[in-house]
mmCIF file as Biopython writes it, N, C-alpha, C and O atoms, coordinates in Angstrom:
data_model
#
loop_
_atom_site.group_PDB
_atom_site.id
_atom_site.type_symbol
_atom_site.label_atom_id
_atom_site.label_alt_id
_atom_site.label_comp_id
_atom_site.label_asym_id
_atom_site.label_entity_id
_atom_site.label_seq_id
_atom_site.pdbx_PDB_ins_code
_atom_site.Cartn_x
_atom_site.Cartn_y
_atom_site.Cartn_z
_atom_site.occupancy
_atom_site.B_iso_or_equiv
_atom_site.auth_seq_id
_atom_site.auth_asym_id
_atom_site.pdbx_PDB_model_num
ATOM 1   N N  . UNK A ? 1  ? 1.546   10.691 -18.940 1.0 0.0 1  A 1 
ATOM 2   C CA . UNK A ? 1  ? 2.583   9.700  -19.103 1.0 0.0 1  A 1 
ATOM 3   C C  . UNK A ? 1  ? 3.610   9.809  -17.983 1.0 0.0 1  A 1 
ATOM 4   O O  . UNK A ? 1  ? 4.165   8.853  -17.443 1.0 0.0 1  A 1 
ATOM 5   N N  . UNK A ? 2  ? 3.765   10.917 -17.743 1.0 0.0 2  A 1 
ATOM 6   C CA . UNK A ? 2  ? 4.916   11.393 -16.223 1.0 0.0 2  A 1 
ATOM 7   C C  . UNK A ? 2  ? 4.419   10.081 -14.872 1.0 0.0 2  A 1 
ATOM 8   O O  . UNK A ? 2  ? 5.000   9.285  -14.134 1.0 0.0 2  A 1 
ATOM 9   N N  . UNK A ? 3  ? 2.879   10.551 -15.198 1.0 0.0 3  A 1 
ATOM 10  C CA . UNK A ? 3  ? 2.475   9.842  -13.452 1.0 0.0 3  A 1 
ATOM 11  C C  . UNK A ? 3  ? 2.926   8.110  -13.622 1.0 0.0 3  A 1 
ATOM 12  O O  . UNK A ? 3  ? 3.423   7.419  -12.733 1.0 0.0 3  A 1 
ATOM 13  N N  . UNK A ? 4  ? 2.595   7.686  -14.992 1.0 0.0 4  A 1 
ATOM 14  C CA . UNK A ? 4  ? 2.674   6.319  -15.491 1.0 0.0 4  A 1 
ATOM 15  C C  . UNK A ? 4  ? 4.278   5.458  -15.037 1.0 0.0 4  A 1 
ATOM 16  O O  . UNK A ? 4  ? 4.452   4.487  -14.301 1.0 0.0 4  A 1 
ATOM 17  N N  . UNK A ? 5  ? 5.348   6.354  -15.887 1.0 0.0 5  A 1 
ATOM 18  C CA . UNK A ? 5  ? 6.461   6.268  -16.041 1.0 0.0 5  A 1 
ATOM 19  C C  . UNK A ? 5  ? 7.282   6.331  -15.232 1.0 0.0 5  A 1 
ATOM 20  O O  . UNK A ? 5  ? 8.104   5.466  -14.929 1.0 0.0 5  A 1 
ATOM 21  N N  . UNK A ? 6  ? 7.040   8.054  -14.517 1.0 0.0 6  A 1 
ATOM 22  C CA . UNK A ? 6  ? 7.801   8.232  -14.023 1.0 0.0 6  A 1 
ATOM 23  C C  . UNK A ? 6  ? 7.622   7.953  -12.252 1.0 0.0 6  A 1 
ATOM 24  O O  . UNK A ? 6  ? 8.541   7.670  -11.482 1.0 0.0 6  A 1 
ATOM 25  N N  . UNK A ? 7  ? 6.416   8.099  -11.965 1.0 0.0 7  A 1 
ATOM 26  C CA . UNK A ? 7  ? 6.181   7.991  -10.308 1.0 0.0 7  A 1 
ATOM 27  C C  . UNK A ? 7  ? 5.547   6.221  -10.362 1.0 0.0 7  A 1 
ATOM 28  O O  . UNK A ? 7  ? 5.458   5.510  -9.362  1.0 0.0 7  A 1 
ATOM 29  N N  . UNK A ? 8  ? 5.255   5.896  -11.448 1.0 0.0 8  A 1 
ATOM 30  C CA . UNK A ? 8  ? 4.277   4.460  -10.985 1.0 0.0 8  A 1 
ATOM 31  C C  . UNK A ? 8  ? 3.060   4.142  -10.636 1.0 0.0 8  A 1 
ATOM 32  O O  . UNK A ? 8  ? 2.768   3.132  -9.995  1.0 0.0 8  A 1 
ATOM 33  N N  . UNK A ? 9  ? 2.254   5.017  -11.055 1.0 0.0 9  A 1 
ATOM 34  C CA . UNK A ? 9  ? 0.558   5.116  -10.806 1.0 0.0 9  A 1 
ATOM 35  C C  . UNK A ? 9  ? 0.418   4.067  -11.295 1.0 0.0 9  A 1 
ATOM 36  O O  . UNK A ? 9  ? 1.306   3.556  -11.977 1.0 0.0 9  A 1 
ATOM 37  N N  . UNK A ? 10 ? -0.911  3.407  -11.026 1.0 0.0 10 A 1 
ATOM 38  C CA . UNK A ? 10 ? -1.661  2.250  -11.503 1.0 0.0 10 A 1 
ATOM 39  C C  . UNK A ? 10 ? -2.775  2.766  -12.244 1.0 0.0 10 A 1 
ATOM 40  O O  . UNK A ? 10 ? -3.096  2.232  -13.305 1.0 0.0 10 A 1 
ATOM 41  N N  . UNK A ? 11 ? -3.391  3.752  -11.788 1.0 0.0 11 A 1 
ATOM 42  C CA . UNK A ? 11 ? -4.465  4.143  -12.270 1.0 0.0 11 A 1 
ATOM 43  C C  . UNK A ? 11 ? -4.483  5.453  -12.762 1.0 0.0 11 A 1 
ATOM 44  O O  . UNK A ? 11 ? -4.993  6.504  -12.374 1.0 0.0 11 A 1 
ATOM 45  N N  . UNK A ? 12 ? -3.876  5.158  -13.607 1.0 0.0 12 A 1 
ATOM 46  C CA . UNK A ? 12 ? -3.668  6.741  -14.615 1.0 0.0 12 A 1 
ATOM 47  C C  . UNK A ? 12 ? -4.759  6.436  -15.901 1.0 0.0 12 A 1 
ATOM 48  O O  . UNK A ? 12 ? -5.140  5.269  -15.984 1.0 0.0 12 A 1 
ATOM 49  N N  . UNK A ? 13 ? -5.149  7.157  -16.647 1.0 0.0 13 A 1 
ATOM 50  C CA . UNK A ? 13 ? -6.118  7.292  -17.838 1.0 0.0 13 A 1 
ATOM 51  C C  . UNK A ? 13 ? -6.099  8.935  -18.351 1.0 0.0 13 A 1 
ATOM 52  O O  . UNK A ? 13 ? -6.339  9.869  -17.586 1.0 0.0 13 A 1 
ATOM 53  N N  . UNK A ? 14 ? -5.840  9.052  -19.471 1.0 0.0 14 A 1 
ATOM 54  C CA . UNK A ? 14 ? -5.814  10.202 -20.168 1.0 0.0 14 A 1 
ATOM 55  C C  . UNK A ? 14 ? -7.047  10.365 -21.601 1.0 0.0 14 A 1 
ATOM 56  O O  . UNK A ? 14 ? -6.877  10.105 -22.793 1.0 0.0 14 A 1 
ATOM 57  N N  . UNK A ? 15 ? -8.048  10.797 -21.010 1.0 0.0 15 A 1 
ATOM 58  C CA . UNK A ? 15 ? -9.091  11.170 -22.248 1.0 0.0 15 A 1 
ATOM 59  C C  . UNK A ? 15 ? -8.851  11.443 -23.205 1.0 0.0 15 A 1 
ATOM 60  O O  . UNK A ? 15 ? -9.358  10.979 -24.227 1.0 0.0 15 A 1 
ATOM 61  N N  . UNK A ? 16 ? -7.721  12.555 -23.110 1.0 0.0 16 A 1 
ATOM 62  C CA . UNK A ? 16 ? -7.667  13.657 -24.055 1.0 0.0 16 A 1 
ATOM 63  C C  . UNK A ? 16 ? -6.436  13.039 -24.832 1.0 0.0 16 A 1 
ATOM 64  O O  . UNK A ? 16 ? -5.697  13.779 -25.482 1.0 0.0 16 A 1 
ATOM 65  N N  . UNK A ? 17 ? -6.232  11.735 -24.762 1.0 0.0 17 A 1 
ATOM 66  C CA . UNK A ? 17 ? -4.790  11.215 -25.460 1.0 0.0 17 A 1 
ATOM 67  C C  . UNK A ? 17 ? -5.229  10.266 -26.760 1.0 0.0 17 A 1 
ATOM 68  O O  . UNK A ? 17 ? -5.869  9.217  -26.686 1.0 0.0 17 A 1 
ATOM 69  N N  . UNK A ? 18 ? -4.770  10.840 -27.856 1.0 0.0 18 A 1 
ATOM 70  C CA . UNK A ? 18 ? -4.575  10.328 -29.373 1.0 0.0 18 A 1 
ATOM 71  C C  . UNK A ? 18 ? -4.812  9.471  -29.351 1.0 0.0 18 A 1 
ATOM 72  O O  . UNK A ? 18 ? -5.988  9.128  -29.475 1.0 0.0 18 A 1 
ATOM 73  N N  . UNK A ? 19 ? -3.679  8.501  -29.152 1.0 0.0 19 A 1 
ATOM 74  C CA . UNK A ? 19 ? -3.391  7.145  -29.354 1.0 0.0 19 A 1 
ATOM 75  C C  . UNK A ? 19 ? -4.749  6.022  -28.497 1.0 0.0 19 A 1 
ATOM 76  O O  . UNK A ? 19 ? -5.388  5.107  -29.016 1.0 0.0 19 A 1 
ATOM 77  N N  . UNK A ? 20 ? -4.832  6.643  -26.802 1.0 0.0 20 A 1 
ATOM 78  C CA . UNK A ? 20 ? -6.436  5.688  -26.356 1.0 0.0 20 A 1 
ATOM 79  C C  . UNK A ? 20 ? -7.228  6.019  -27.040 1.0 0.0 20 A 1 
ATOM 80  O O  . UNK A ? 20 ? -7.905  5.030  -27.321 1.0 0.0 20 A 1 
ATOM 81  N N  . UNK A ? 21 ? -7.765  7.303  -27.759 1.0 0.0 21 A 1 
ATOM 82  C CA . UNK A ? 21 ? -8.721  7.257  -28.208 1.0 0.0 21 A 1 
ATOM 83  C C  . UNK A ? 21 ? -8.801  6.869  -29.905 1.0 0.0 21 A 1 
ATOM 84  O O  . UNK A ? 21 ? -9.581  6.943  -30.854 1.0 0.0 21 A 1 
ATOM 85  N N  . UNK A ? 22 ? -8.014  6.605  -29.711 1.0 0.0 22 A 1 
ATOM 86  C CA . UNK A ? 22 ? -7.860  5.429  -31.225 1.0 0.0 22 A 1 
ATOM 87  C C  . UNK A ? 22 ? -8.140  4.497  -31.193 1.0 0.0 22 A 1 
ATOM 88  O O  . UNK A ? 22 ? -9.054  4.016  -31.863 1.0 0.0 22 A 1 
ATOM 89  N N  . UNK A ? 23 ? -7.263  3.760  -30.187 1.0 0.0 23 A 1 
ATOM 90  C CA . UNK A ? 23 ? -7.455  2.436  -29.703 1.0 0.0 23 A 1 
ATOM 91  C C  . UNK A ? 23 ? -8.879  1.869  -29.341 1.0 0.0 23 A 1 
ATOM 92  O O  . UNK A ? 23 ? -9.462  0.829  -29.647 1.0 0.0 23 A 1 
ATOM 93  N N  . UNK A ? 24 ? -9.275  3.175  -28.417 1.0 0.0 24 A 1 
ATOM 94  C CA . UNK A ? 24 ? -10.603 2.544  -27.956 1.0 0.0 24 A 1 
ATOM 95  C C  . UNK A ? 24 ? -11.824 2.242  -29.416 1.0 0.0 24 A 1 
ATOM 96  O O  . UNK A ? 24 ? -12.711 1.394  -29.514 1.0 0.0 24 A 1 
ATOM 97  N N  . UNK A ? 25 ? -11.409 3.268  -30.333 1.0 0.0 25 A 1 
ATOM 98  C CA . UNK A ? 25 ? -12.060 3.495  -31.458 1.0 0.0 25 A 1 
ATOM 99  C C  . UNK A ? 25 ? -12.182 2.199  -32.265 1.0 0.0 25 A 1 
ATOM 100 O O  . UNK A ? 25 ? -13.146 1.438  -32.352 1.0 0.0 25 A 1 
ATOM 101 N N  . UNK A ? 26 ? -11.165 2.141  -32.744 1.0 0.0 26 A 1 
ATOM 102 C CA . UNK A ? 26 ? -10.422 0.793  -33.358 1.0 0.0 26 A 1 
ATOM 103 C C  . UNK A ? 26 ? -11.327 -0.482 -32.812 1.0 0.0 26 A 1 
ATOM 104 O O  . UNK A ? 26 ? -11.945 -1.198 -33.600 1.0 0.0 26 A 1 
ATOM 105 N N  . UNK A ? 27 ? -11.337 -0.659 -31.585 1.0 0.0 27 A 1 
ATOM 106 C CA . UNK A ? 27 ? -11.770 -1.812 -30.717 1.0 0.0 27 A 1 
ATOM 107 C C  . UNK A ? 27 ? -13.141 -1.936 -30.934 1.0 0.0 27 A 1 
ATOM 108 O O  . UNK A ? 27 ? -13.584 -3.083 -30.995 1.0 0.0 27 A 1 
ATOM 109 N N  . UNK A ? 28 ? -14.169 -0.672 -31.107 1.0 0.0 28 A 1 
ATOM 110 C CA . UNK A ? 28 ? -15.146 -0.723 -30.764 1.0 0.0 28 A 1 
ATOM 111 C C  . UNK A ? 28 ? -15.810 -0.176 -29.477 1.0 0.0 28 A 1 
ATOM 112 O O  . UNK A ? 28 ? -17.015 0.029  -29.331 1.0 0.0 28 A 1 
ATOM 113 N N  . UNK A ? 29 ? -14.927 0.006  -28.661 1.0 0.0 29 A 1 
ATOM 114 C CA . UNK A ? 29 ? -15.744 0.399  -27.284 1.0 0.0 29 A 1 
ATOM 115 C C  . UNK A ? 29 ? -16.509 1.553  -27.359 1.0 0.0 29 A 1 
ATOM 116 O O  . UNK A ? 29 ? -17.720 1.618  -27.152 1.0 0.0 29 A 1 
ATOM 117 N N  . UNK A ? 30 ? -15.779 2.445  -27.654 1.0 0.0 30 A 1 
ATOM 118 C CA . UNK A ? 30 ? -16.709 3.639  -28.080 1.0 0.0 30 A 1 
ATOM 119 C C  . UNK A ? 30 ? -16.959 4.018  -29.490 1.0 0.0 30 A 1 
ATOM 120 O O  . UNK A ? 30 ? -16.412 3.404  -30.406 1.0 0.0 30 A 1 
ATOM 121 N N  . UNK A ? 31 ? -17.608 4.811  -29.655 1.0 0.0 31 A 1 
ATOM 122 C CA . UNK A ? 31 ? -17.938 5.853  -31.118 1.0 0.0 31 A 1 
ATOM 123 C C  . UNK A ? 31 ? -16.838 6.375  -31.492 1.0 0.0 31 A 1 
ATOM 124 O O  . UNK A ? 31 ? -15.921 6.136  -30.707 1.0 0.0 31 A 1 
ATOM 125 N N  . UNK A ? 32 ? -16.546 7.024  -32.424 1.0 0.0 32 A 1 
ATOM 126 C CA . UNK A ? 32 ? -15.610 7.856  -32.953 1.0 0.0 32 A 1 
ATOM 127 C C  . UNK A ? 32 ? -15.608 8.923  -32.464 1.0 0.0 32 A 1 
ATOM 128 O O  . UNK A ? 32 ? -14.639 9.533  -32.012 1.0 0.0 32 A 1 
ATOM 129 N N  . UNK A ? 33 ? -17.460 9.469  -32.543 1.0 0.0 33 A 1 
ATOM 130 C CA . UNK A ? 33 ? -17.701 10.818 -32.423 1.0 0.0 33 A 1 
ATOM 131 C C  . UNK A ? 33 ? -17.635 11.068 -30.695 1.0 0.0 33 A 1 
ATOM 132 O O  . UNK A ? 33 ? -17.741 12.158 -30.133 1.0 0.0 33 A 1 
ATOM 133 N N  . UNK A ? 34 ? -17.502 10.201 -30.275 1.0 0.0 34 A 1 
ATOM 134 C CA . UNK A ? 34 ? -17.883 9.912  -28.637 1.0 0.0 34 A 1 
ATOM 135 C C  . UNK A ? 34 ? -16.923 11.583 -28.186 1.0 0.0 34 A 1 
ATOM 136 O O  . UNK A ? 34 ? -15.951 11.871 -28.885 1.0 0.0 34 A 1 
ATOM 137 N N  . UNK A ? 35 ? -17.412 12.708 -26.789 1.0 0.0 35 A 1 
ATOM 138 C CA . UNK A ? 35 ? -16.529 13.320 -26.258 1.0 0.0 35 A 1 
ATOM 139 C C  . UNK A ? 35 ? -15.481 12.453 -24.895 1.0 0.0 35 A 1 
ATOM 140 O O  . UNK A ? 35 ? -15.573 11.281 -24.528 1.0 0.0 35 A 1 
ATOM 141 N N  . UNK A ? 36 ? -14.800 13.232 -24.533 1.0 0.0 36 A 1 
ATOM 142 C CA . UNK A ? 36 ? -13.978 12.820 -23.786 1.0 0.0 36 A 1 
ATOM 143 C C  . UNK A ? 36 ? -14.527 12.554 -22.006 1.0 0.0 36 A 1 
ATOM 144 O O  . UNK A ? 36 ? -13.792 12.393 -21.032 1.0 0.0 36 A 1 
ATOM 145 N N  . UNK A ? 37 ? -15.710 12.576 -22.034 1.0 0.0 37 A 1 
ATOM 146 C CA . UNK A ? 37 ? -16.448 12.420 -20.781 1.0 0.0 37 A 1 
ATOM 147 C C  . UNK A ? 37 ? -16.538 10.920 -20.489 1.0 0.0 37 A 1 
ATOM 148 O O  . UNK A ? 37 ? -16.208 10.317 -19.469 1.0 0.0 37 A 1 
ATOM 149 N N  . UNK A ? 38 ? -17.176 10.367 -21.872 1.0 0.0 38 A 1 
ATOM 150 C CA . UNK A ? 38 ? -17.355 8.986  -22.623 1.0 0.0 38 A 1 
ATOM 151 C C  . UNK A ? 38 ? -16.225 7.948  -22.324 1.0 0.0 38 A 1 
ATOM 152 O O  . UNK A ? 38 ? -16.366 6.875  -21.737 1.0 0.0 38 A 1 
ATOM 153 N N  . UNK A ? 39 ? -15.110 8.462  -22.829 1.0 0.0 39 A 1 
ATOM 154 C CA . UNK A ? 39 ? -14.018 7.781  -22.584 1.0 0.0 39 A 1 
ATOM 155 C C  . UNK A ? 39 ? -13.469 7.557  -21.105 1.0 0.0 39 A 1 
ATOM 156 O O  . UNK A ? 39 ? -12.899 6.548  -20.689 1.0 0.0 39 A 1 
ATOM 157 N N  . UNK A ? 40 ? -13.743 8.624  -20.466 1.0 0.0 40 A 1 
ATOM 158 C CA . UNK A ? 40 ? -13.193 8.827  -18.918 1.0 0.0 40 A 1 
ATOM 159 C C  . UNK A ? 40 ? -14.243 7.911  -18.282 1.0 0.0 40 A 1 
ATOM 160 O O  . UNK A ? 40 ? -13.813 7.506  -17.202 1.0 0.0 40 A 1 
ATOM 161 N N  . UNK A ? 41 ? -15.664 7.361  -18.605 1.0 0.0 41 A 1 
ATOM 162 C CA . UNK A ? 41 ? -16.771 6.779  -17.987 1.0 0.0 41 A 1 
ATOM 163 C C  . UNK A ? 41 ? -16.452 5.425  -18.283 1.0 0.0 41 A 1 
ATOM 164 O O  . UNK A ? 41 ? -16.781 4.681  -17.359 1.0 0.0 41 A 1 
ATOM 165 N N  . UNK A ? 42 ? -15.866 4.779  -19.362 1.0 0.0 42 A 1 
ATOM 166 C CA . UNK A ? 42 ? -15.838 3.629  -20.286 1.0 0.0 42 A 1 
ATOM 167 C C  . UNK A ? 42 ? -14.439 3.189  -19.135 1.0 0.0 42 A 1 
ATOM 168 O O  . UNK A ? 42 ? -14.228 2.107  -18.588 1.0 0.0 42 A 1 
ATOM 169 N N  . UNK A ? 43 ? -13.804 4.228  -19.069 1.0 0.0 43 A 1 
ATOM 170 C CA . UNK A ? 43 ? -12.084 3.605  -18.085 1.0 0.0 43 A 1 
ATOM 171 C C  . UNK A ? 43 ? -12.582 3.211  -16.809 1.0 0.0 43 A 1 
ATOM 172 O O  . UNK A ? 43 ? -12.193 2.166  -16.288 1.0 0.0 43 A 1 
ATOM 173 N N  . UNK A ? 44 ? -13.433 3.983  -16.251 1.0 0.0 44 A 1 
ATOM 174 C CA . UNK A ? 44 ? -13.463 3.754  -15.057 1.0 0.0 44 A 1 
ATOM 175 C C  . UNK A ? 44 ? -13.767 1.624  -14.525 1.0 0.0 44 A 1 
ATOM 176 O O  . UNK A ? 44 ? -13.540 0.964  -13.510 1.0 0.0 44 A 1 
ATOM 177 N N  . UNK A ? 45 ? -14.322 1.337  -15.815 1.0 0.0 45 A 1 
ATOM 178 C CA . UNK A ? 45 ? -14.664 -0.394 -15.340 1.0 0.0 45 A 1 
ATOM 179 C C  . UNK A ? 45 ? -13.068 -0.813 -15.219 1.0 0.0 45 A 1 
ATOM 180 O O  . UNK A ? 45 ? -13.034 -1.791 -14.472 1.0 0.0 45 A 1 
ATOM 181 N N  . UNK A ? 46 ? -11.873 -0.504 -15.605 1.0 0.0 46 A 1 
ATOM 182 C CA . UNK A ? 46 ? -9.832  -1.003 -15.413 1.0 0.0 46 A 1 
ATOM 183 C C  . UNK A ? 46 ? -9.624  -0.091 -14.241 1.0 0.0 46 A 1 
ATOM 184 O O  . UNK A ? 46 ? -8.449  0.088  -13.920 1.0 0.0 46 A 1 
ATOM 185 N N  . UNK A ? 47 ? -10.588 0.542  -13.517 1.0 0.0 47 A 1 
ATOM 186 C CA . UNK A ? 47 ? -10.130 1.176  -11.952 1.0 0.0 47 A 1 
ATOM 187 C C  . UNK A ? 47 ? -10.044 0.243  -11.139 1.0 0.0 47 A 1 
ATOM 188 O O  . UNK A ? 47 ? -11.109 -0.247 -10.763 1.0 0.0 47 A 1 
ATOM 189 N N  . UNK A ? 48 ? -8.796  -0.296 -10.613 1.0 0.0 48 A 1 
ATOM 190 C CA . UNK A ? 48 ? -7.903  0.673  -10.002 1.0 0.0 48 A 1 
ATOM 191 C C  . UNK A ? 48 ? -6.530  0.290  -11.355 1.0 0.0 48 A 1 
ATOM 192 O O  . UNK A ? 48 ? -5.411  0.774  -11.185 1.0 0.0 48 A 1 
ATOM 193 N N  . UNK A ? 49 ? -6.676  -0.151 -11.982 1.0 0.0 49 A 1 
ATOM 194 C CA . UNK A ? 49 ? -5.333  -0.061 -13.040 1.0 0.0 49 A 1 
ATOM 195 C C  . UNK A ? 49 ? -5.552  0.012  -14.163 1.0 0.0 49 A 1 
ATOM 196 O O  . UNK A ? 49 ? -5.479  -0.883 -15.005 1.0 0.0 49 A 1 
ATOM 197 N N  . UNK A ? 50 ? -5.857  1.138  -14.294 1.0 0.0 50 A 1 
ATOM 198 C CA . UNK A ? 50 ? -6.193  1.954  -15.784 1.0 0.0 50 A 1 
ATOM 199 C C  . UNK A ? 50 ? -4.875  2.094  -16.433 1.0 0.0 50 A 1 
ATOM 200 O O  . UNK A ? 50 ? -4.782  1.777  -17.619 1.0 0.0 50 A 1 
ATOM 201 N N  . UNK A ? 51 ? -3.696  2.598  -15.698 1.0 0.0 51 A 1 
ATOM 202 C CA . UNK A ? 51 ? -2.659  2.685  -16.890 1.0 0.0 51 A 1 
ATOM 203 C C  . UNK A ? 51 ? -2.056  1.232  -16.992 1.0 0.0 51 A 1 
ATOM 204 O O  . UNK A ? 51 ? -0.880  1.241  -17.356 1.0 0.0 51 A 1 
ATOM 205 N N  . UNK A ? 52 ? -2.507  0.190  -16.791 1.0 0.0 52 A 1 
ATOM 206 C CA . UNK A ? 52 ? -2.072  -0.836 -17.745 1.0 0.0 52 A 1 
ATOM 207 C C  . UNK A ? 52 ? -2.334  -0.952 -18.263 1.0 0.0 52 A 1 
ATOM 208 O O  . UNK A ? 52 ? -1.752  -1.038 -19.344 1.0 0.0 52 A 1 
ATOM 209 N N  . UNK A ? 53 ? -3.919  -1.128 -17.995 1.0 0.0 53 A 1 
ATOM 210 C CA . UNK A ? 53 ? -4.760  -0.963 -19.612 1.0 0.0 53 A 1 
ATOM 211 C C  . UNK A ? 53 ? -4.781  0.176  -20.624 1.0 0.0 53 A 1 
ATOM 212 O O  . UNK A ? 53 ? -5.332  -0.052 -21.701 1.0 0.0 53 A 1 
ATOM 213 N N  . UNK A ? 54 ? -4.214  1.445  -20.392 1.0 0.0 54 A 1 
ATOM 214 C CA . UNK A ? 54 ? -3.454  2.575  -21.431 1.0 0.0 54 A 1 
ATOM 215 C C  . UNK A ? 54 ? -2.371  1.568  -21.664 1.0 0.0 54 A 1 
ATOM 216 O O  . UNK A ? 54 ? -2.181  1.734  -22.869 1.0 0.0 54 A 1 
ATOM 217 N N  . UNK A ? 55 ? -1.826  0.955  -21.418 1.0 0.0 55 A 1 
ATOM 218 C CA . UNK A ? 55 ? -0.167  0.313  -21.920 1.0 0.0 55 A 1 
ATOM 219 C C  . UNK A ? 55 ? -0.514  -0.878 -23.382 1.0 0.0 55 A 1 
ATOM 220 O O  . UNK A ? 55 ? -0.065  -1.160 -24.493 1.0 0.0 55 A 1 
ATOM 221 N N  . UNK A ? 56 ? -1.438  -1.201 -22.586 1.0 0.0 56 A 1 
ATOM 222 C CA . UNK A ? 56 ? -2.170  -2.271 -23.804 1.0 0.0 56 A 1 
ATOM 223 C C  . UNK A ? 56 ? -2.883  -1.755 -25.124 1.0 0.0 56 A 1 
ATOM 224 O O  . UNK A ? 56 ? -2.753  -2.179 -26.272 1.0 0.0 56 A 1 
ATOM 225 N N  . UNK A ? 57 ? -3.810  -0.541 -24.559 1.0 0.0 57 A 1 
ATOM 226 C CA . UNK A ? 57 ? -4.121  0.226  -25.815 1.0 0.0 57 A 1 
ATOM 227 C C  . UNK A ? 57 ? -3.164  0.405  -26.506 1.0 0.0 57 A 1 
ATOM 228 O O  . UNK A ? 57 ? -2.805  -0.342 -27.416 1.0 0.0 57 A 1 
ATOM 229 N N  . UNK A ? 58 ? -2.326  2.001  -25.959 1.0 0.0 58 A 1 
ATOM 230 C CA . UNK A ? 58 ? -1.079  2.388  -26.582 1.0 0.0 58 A 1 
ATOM 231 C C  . UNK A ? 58 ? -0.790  0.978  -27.372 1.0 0.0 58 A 1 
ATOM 232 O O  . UNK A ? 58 ? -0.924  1.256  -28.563 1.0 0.0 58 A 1 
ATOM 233 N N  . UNK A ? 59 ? -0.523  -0.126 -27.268 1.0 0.0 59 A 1 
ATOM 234 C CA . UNK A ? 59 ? 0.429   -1.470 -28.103 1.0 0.0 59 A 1 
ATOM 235 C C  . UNK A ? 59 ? -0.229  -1.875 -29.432 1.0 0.0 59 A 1 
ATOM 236 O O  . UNK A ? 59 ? 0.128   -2.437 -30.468 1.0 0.0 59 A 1 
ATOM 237 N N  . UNK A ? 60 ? -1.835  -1.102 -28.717 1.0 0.0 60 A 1 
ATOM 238 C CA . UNK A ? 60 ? -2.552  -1.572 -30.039 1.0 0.0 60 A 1 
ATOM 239 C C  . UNK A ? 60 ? -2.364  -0.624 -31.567 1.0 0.0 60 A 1 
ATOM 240 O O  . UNK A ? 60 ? -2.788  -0.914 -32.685 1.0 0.0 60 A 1 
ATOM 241 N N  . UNK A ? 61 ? -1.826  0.196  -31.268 1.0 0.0 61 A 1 
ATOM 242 C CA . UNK A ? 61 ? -1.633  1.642  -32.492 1.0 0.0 61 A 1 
ATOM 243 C C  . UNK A ? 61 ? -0.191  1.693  -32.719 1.0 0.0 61 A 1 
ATOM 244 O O  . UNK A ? 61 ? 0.328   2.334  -33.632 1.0 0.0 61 A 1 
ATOM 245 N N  . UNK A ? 62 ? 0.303   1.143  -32.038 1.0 0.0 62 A 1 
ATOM 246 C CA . UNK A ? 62 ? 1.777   0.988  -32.159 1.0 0.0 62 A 1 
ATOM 247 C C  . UNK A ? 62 ? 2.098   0.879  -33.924 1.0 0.0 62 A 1 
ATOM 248 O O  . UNK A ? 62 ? 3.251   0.745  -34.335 1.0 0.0 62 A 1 
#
């Protein structure tokens, strides 16, 4: 969230974060049981602006 917030990355993505992997859950994109390799492979199609699309997830669990 630092790189997101605080410096302005575009392409930030966090596997290992609660809330995307809810979201993504929720949505359907992945499995539940899916590991965090899964998720990091599934982001890469919002490269080069993955943390917008974390901004949109995150909105979805809100």
């Amino acid at each position: 969230m630092f790189e997101i917030f605080s410096i302005g990355k575009l392409d930030v993505f966090s596997s290992k974060d609660a809330g995307l992997r809810a979201a993504m859950n929720n949505s359907g994109m992945v499995k539940t049981e899916s590991d965090w390799k899964l998720y990091d492979e599934y982001s890469e199609r919002w490269s080069p602006y993955r943390s917008i699309a974390s901004l949109h997830l995150w909105k979805t669990v809100d």
